[in-house]
Each structure stands twice: as structure tokens, then as C-alpha cells.
C-alpha positions in Angstrom: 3.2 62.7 -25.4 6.5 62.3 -25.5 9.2 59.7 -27.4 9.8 57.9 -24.4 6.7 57.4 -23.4 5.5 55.9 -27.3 8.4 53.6 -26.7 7.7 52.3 -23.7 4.1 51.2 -25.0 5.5 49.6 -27.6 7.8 47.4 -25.3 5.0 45.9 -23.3 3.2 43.3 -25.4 -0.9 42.5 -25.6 -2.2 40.1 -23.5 -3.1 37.3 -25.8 -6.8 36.2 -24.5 -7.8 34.2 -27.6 -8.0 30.4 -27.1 -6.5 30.8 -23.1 -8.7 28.0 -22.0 -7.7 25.9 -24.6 -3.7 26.3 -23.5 -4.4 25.9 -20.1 -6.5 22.8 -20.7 -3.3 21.5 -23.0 -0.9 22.6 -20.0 -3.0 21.3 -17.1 -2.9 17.9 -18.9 0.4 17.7 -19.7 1.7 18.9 -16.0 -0.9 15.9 -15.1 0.5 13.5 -17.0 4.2 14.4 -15.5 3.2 14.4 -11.7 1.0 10.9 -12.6 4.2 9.5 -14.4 6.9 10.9 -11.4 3.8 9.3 -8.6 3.8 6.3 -9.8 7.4 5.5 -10.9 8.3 6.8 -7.4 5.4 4.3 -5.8 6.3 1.6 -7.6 10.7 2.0 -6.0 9.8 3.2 -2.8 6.6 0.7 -2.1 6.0 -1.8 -4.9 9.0 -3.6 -4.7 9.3 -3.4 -0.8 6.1 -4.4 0.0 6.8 -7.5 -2.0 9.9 -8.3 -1.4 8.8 -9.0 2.0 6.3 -11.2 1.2 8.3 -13.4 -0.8 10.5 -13.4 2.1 7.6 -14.3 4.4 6.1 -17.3 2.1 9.9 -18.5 2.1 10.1 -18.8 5.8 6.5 -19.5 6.6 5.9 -23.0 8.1 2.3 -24.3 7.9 3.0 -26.7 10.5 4.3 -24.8 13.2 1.8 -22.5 13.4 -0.7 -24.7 13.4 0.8 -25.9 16.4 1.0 -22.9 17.6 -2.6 -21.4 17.1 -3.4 -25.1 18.4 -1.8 -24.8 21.9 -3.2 -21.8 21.7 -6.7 -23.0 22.3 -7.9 -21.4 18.8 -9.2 -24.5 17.7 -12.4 -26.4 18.9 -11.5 -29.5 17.3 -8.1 -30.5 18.7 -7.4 -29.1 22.5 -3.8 -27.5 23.8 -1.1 -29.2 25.1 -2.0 -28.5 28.2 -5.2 -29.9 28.3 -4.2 -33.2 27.3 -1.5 -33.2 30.2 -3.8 -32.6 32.7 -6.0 -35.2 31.7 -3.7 -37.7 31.3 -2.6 -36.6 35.1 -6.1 -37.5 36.4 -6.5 -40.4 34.1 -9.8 -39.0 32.1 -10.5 -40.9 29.3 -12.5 -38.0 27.0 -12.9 -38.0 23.5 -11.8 -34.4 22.8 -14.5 -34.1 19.8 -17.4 -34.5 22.8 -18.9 -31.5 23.3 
């Protein structure tokens, strides 16, 4: 054997096998702690804060009363007819109680 070949075995190192599942448990749960930390900051800007923003908008412009008109006329509701309905039965002169079935 000669001197170069010794010191090339002496540059390459053992593999280290004692406690390896114990490492890669340590390094899977800290790699899982990063991509859980970066997923949810990154939810919470680029959904969170949207999502809601638009619904305060929407309960800020929301009108109870128009759209109960509107699901009203149209024709959603047993209780009260449409518009419509009451027009033409004040064109024929019907005199119906709208809560007769």
C-alpha cells in the first residue's frame, strides 16, 4: 500500500450511525416547525386579512331592508306576495287576503 493511498483513507471520515434517528427526529421537527410557522404567517397576509376585510366591507354596505324587498318581489316568501301580484289584483279589483291559502 502505498502513502497516498493511507492518506486518502484518512481524509474520508466514518459515517456516524449512532443516535441517526434521534437527529433526524430533532431535524424533521424543527424543519416542521419552520414550514408550519412560514404556512401560516403567509395564510394569515395573503387570506386572513382579505377574506375579512371583505366582510367588514360587506356588513358596512348591506341593507336589511332592500333585500328583503328584493327576495320579496321575488316571490321567495309565502307570507307577503310580489309586487306584481298586488298590481294585478288591484287591476281586476280582487279583494284577497294574501295570508289565504
Amino acid at each position: 500500500m502505498s502513502a497516498t493511498a493511507v492518506s486518502v483513507e484518512k481524509k474520508i471520515p466514518k459515517p456516524n450511525w449512532r443516535n441517526i434517528q434521534l437527529r433526524m427526529f430533532y431535524r424533521n421537527c424543527i424543519n416542521g416547525m419552520i414550514i408550519s410557522t412560514v404556512a401560516s404567517v403567509l395564510s394569515y397576509y395573503y387570506w386572513y386579512i382579505p377574506k375579512y376585510a371583505a366582510i367588514e366591507e360587506y356588513e358596512r354596505n348591506y341593507d336589511p331592508f332592500s333585500e328583503m324587498e328584493r327576495m320579496r318581489n321575488l316571490g321567495l316568501f309565502q307570507c307577503c306576495p310580489p309586487d306584481s301580484v298586488i298590481e294585478e289584483y288591484k287591476k281586476k279589483n280582487i279583494k284577497k287576503k294574501f295570508y289565504e291559502v
